[in-house]
C-alpha positions in Angstrom: 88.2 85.7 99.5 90.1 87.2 102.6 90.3 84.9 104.7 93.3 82.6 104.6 92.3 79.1 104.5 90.6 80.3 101.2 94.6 80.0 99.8 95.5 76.9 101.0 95.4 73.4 98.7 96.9 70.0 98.9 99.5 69.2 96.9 101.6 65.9 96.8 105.1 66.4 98.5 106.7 64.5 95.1 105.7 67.8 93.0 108.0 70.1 95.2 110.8 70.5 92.3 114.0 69.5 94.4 116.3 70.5 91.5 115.9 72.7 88.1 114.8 71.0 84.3 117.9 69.2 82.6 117.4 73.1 80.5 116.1 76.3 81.5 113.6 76.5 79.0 112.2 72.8 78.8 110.1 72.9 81.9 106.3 73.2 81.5 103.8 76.2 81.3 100.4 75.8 82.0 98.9 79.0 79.6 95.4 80.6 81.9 93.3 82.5 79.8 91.0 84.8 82.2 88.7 85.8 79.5 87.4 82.5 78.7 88.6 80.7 81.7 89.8 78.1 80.3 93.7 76.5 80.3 96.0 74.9 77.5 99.4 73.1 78.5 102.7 73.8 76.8 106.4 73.8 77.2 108.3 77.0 78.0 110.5 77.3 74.8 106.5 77.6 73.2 106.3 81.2 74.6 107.3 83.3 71.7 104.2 81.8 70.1 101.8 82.6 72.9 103.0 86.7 73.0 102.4 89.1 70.4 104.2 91.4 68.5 104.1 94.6 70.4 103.8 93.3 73.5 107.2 94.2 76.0 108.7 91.8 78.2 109.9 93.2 81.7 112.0 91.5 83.7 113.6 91.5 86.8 117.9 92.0 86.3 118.3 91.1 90.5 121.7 89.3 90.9 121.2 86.6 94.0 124.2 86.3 96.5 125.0 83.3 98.0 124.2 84.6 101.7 124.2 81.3 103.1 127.3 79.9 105.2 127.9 77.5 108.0 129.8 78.3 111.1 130.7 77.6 114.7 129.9 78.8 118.4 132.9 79.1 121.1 131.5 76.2 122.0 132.1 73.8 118.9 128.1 73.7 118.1 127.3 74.6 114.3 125.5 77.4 113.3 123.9 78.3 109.9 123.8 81.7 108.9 121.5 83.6 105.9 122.9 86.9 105.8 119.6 89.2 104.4 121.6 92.4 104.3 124.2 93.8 101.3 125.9 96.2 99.5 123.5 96.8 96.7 123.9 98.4 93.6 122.5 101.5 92.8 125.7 103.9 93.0 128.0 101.8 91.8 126.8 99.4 89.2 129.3 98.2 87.2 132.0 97.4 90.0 129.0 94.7 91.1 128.0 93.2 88.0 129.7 90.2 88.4 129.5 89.8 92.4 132.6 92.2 92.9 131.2 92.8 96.4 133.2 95.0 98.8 136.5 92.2 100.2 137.9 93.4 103.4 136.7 95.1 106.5 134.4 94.3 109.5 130.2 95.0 108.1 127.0 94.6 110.8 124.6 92.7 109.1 120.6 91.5 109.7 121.2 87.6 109.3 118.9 84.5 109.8 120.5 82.3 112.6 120.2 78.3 113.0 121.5 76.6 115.4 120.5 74.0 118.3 120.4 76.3 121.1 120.5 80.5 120.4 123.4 82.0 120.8 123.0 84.8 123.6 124.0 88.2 122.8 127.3 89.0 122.6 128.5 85.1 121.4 131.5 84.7 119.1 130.9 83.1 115.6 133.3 81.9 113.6 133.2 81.1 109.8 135.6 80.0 107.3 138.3 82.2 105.5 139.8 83.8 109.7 136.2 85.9 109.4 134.8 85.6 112.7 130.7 87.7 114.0 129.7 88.9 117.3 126.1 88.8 118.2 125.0 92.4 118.5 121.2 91.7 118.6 118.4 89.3 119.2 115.7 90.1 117.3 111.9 88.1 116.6 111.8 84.9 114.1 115.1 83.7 114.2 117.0 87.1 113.2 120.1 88.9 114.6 122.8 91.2 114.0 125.8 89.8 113.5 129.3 92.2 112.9 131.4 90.5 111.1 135.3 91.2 111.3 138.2 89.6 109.4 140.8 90.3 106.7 139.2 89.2 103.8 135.2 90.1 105.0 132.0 88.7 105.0 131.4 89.7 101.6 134.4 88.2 99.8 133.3 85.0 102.0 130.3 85.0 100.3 131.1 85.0 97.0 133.8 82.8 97.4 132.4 79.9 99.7 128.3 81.0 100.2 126.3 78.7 99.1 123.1 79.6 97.2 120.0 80.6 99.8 117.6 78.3 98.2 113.9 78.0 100.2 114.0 74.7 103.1 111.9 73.1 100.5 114.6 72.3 98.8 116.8 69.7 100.3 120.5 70.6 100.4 123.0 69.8 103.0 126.7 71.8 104.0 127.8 69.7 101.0 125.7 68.8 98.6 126.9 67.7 95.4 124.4 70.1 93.8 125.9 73.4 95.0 127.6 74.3 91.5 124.3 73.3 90.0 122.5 75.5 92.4 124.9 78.5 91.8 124.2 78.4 88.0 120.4 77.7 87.8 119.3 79.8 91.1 120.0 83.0 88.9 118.5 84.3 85.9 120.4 84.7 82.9 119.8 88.5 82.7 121.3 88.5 86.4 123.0 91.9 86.8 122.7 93.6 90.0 123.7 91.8 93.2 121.4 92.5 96.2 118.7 89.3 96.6 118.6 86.8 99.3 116.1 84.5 96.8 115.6 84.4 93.2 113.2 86.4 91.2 111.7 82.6 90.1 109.9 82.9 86.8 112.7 84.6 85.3 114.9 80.9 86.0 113.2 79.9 82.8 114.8 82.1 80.3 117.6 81.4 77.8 119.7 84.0 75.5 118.2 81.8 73.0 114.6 82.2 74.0 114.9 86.1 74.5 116.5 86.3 70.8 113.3 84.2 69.4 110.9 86.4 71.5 112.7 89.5 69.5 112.5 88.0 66.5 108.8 87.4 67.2 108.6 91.4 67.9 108.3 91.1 72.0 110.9 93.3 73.6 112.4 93.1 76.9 113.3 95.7 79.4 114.8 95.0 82.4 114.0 96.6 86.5 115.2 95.7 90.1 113.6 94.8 92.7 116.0 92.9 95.3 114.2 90.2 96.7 114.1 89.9 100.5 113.7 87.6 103.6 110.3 89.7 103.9 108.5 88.0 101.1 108.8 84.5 102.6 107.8 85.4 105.7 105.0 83.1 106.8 101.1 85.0 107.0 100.2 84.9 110.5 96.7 87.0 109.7 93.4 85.3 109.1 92.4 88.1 107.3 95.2 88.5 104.2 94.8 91.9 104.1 96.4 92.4 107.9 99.4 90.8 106.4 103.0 92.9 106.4 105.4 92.6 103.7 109.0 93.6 104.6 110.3 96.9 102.6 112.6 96.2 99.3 114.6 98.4 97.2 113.6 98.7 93.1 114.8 100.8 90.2 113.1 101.2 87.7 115.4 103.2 85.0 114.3 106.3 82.7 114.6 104.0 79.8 112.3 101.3 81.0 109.6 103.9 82.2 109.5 105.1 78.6 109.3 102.1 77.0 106.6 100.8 79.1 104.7 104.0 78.9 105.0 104.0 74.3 104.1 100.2 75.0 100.4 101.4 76.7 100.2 104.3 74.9 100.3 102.0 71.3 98.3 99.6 73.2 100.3 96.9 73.4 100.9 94.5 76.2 103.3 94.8 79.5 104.0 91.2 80.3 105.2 90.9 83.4 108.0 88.2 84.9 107.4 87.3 87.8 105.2 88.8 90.9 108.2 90.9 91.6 108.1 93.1 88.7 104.8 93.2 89.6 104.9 95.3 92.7 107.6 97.1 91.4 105.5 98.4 88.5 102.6 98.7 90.2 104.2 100.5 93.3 105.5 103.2 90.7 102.2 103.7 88.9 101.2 107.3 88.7 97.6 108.1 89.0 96.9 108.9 85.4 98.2 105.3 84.7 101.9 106.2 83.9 104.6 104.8 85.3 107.6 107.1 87.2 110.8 106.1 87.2 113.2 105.8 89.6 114.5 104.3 92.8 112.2 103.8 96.2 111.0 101.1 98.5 108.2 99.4 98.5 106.1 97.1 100.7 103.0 96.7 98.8 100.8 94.0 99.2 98.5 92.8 96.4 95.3 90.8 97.4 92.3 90.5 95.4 89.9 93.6 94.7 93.7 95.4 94.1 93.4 97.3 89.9 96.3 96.7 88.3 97.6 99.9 86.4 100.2 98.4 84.3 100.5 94.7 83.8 98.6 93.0 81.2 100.2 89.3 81.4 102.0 87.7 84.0 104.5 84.9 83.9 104.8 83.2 87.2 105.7 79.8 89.1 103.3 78.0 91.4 103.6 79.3 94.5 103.3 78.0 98.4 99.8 77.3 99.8 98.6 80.9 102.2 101.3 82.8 100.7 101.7 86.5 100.0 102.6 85.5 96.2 99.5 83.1 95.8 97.7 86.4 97.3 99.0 88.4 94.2 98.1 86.2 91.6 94.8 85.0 92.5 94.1 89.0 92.7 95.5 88.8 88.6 93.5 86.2 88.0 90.4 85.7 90.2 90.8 83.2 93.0 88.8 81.0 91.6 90.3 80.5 88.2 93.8 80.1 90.4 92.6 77.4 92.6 90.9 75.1 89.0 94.5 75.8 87.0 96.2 74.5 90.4 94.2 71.4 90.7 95.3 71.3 86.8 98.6 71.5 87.8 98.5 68.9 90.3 96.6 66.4 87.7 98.7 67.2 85.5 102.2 66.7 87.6 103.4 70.1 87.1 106.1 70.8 89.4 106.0 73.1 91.7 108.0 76.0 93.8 111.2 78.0 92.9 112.9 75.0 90.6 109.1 73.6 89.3 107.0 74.7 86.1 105.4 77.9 85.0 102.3 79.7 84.4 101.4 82.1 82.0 98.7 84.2 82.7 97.1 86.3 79.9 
C-alpha cells in the first residue's frame, strides 16, 4: 500500500469537471460508510440528513487570491506568472477580509513562471497596470523570484486584474469568458482570510442556505485556516509514498475552535471534517492526550495509510488526482481498498471529478 502505482486509476478525461454545478450545492455526493463498506449516492443539499445532531462541522475560512497574471519579456514573448507568495492574515485580519491587500510599493515574491523559453536571471517583466518584475532567482520546477516594482503593486494588480489560479485541468485561456464565473465559484462562501494559491475544494459545495439547515439540524460549524500552497500540488516523484515532501503552510486554528472541538470529543460527538486541509491542520495540532492546541504554526504533514487519526471522525472531500498526496490521505481515512471500489463507483456512476466535480462523504 506504499508503493505508488497502488494510487493510480483510470478515469475518462469527460469526468474532469471543466466548470462548477449550475448551484453550489446541487452537485453529487457519493456517502462511504467504512464500517460496513458499503456506498449510497446522494445529492449535496442531502447532507444535513446524513450528520447528526451533535456532530461539529469545521471548515476551512482560506480566502483564494487571484495570483495568476499574464505578462511580457523585453523581448515581446508572453509570460504567465502564479505568484505563490502573500501578505497573509494573521495580524491584521480585518483590513484583508475582503482582498484589501497591501496597493503600492515594490514586493519579492516566489512565483510559477511559463513561458516558451526561461527567462535568464536578471530579465525584465512587464505586467499590466505600469507594474513591471526583475528575475532575482532561478529556482527547480519552474519557480523564481520575481520583485515586483510599480505605483499601484503587484498586489492591487492582483485583485484588480488576476485571474483565479485554477489547476491546468481546467481549461481557461488569458480571456476566457468564464473568469467572473471562476472568481465567484473558486472560493468558498465562508471565504475570509486571503492567503491560498488553490481552493480548499470540498468547501466549494456550501451555501448560507445549507449551513443554516445543518444548524437547524443541530451540526455546528467552526471555522480554521490553513492557506493552501503550490506544495500540495506538487507532483510525487517517490515510489515509495512515504519519501514524499509536502511544502510547509501556515494554519490558525483559534481558541474558540479548539474548545469547541475539544466539548465536541469530550460529549462524544463527531468532528466532521471539510476537506483534507482541515485535516492536517487538526491533526498537526493534536496533542498527545488527544486534545487539540490552538494556535498558529506550519505544518508539512503528510498522511499515508497506517497514520491514527486523533481528531476527525468524518470527512467531506472531492475526488482527487490519480498518485496524489490528497488521494494518499484519504485512502489512509478510509482504507485503500474501500477508496479504490467507491472510485470505480464514481466513475460508473459519472461522478465528476477534481476541484469543480462531486463529493464524497466519508463516515
Amino acid at each position: 500500500m506504499y508503493e505508488i502505482e497502488a494510487y493510480n486509476y483510470d478515469l475518462p478525461q469527460d469526468l474532469i469537471a471543466q466548470v462548477p454545478a449550475p448551484k453550489r450545492d446541487h452537485s453529487k455526493l457519493l456517502v462511504v460508510e467504512r464500517s460496513s463498506a458499503s456506498f449510497s449516492d446522494n445529492q449535496f443539499f442531502d447532507l444535513p440528513s446524513m450528520l447528526q445532531p451533535g456532530d461539529l462541522l469545521v471548515v476551512n475560512n482560506t480566502k483564494v487570491v487571484p495570483a495568476r497574471i499574464f505578462g511580457h519579456k523585453e523581448s515581446g514573448g508572453r509570460v504567465e506568472i502564479l505568484v505563490l507568495e502573500h501578505p497573509d492574515s494573521r495580524n491584521d485580519r480585518d483590513s484583508r477580509k475582503n482582498g484589501d491587500l497591501k496597493k503600492e510599493g515594490s514586493a519579492t515574491r516566489l512565483c510559477l513562471l511559463r513561458s516558451s523559453r526561461r527567462p535568464k536571471r536578471g530579465s525584465l517583466l512587464f505586467f499590466d497596470s505600469g507594474v513591471s518584475g526583475e528575475v532575482k532567482a532561478l529556482l527547480d520546477d519552474g519557480l523564481v523570484r520575481i520583485s515586483f516594482k510599480g505605483d499601484r503593486g503587484i498586489d492591487a494588480l492582483l485583485v484588480e486584474k488576476g485571474f483565479m489560479p485554477l489547476p491546468p485541468y481546467i481549461k481557461r485561456g488569458e480571456k476566457s469568458a468564464l473568469s467572473d464565473l471562476d472568481r465567484e465559484r473558486y472560493q468558498t462562501v465562508y471565504s475570509e482570510r486571503v492567503g491560498a494559491v488553490a481552493a480548499p475544494t470540498a468547501g466549494l459545495h456550501f451555501t448560507t442556505d445549507l449551513l443554516k439547515r445543518l444548524r437547524t439540524r443541530g451540526v455546528s460549524t467552526v471555522s480554521l485556516t490553513l492557506h493552501v500552497g503550490h506544495g500540495t500540488f506538487r507532483p510525487v516523484k517517490t515510489k515509495d509514498v512515504r519519501q514524499h515532501r509536502l511544502g510547509h503552510e501556515y494554519y490558525l486554528i483559534g481558541p474558540e475552535t479548539a474548545a469547541q472541538i475539544n466539548e465536541t470529543k469530550k460529549n462524544g460527538g463527531r468532528v466532521v471534517a471539510v476537506g483534507t486541509t482541515v485535516v492536517r491542520a487538526l491533526e498537526s495540532a493534536s496533542a498527545t492526550d488527544g486534545s487539540l492546541l490552538p494556535g498558529a504554526g506550519k505544518t508539512d504533514l503528510l498522511i499515508t495509510p497506517g497514520f491514527v487519526f486523533n481528531m476527525v471522525d468524518v470527512l467531506i472531500t472531492n475526488f482527487h488526482l490519480p498518485k496524489s498526496s490528497l488521494l494518499f490521505l484519504v485512502s489512509a481515512f478510509a482504507g485503500l481498498d474501500l477508496i479504490k471500489r467507491a472510485y470505480e463507483r464514481a466513475v460508473e456512476k459519472r461522478y465528476r471529478f477534481y476541484s469543480y466535480g462531486d463529493a464524497m462523504l466519508i463516515v
